[in-house]
matplotlib code that plots the C-alpha trace (Angstrom):
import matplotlib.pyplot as plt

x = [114.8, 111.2, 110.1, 107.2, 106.0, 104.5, 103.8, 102.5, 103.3, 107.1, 109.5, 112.2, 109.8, 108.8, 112.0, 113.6, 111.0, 111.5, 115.5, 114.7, 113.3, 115.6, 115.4, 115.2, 118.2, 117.6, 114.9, 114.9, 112.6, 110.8, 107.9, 105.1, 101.2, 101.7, 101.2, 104.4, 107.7, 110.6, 109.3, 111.6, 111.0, 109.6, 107.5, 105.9, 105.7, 103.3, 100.5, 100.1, 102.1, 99.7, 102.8, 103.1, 106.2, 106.9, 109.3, 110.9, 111.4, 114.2, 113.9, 114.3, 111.0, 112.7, 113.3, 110.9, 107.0, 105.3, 102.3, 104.9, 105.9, 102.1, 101.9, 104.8, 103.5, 100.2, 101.6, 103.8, 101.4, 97.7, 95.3, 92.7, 93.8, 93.1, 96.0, 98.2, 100.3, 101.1, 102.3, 102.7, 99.6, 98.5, 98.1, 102.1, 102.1, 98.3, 98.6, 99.0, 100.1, 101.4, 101.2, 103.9, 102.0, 98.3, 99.2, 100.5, 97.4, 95.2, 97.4, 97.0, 93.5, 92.3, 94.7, 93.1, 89.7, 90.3, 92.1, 89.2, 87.0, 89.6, 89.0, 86.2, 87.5, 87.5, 90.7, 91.5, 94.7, 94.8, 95.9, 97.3, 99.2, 102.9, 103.6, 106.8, 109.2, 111.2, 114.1, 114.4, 117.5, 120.5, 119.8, 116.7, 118.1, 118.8, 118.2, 116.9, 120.5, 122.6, 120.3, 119.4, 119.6, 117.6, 114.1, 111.8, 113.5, 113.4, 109.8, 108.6, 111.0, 112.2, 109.5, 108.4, 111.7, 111.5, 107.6, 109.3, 112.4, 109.9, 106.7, 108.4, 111.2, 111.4, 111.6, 114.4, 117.5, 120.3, 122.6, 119.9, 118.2, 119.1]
y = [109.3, 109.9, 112.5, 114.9, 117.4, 120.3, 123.5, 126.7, 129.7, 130.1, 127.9, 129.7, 130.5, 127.0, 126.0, 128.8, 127.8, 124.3, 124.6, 126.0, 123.0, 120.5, 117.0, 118.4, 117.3, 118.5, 120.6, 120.5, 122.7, 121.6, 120.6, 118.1, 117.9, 118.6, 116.8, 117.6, 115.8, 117.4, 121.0, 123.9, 127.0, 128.8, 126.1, 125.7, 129.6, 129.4, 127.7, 125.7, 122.4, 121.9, 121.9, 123.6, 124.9, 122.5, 121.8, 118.0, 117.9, 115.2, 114.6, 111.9, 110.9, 110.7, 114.2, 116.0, 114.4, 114.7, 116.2, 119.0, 119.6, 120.2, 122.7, 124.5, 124.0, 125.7, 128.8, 129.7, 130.5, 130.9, 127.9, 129.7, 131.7, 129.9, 130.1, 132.1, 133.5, 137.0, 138.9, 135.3, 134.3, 130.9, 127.4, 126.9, 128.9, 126.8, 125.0, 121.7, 118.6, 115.6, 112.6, 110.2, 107.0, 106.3, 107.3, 111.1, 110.9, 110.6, 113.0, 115.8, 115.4, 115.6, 118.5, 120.5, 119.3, 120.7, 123.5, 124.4, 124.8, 127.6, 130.0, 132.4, 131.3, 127.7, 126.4, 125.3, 123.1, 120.6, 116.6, 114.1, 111.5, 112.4, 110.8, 112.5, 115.1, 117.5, 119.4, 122.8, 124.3, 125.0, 128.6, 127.9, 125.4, 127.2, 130.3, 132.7, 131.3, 132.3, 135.7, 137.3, 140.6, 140.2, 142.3, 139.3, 137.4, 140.2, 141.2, 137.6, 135.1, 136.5, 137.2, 133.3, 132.3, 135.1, 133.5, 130.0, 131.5, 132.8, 130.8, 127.4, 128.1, 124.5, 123.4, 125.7, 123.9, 125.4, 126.0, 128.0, 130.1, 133.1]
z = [161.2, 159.9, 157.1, 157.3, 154.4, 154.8, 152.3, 154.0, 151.8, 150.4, 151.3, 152.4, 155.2, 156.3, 156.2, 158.6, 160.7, 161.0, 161.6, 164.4, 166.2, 168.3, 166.5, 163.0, 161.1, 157.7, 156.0, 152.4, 150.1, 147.5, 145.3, 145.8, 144.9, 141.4, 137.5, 136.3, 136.4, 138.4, 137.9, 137.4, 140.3, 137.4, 136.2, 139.8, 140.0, 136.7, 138.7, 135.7, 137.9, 140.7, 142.4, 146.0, 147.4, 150.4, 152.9, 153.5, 157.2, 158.5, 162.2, 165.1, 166.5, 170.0, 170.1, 168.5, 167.5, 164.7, 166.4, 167.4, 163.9, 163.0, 165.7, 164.6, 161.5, 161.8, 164.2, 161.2, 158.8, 158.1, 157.5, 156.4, 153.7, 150.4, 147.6, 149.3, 152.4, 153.1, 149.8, 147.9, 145.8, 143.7, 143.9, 144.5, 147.8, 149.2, 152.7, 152.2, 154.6, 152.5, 154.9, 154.5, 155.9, 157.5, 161.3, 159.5, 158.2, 161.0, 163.1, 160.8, 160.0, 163.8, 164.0, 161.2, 162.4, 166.1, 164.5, 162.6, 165.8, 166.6, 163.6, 162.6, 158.9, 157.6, 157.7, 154.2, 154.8, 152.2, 153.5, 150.6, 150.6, 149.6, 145.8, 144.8, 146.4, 144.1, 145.5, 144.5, 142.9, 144.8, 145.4, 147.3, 150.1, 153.2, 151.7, 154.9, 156.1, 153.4, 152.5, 156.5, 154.9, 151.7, 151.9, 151.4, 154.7, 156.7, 156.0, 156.2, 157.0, 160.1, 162.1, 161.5, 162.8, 166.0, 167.0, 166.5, 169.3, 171.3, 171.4, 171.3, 173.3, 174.7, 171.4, 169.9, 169.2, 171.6, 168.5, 166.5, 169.0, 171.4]

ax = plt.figure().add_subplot(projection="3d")
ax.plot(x, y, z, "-o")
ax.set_aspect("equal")
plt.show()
């Protein structure tokens, strides 16, 4: 199994997206690219952390590629707003890729380069190196699973999850999609 990080707006989003995917095992949300020690939600939600909401994505390299997890990635939100994503805005809720290891690196930095080339707007996706992962509190692991209904998911969450069914089809595990 590798790991890849990735922070594009709120978490719960990311991470319905990414559960999709055959050959993810486990997506955790979470906290990285901050000052602060194991942050509270409401700490991060300050904007006074430097900490983004992110998503810790599990998967088997055989099955699914990190180069597919960038593209997945990068449909499920937008790379060019700056500090924000749909309704959510501040630092916490910024596009952000935190690379695990040198070839991550690379990958994701011709990505965003190429990607740029696509967009009227810069894309503003920011690329570190991962330091420290923070899980989130209970309450915020799987919580588009355990919340379908709540007005938030349905608004936001959801239609992620639908482009992910529909656009990546051959990428949907059989289990999650249809």
């Amino acid at each position: 199994m590798e790991r890849a990080t990735f922070g594009g707006g709120c978490f719960w989003c990311t991470e319905a997206a990414m559960k999709e995917l055959e050959g993810v095992e486990s997506v955790t949300s979470g906290y990285a690219g901050g000052h602060v020690e194991d942050p509270s939600y409401r700490e991060v939600c300050s904007g006074n952390t430097g900490h983004a909401e992110v998503v810790q994505v599990e998967y088997d390299p055989d099955a699914i590629g990190y180069d597919e997890l960038l593209e997945v990635f990068f449909a499920t939100h937008d790379p060019t707003q700056l500090n924000r994503q749909g309704p959510d805005v501040g630092t916490q809720y910024r596009s952000i890729v935190l690379s695990h290891d040198e070839d991550q690196r690379r990958q994701a930095e011709a990505y965003i380069e190429a990607l740029d080339e696509e967009y009227d707007d810069d894309v503003v996706t920011e690329l570190e190196p991962l330091e420290t992962f923070y899980r989130a509190e209970e309450k915020h692991q799987d919580y588009f699973e355990k919340n379908p209904n709540d007005a938030y998911c349905t608004m936001h969450a959801a239609p992620k999850v639908e482009k992910v069914r529909e656009r990546f089809e051959e990428k949907v595990a059989p289990a999650t999609g249809q």
